[in-house]
N, C-alpha and C positions, 0 to 999 in steps of 0.2 A: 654727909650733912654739912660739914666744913664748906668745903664746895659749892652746895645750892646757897649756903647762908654770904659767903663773898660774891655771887654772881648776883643774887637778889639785892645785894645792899648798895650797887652801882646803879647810879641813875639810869632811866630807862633809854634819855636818850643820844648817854654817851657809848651805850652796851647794849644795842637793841638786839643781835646775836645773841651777847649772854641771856637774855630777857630771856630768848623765843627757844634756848636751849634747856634754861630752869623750868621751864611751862612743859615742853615736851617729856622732862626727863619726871617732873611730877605728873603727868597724865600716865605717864608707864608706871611708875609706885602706884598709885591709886588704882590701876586697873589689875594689876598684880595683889592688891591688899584684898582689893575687891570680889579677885577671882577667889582666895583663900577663904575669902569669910561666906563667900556661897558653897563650896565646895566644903565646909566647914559643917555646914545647917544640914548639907545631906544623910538622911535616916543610917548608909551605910558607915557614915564617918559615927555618927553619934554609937551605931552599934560598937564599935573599934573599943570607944571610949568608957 
């Protein structure tokens, strides 16, 4: 979190690397969070539970 919050808080166009590495590295968390929370809804998960 440290990490994304110092690459985000650098101007976009002294760090456009940093920029395009914080955006990537959020699209992998979200699609990660994403997979968990449908994988989550599934009849077999909810039976577990």
């Amino acid at each position: 979190t440290s990490l994304g919050e110092s690459i985000g808080t650098k101007p976009i166009g002294r760090n456009p690397l940093g920029m395009a590495i914080a955006q990537m590295v959020g699209v992998q968390f979200s699609t990660t969070t994403g997979m968990q929370g449908i994988s989550a809804i599934r009849p077999g998960h909810d039976e577990r539970l």
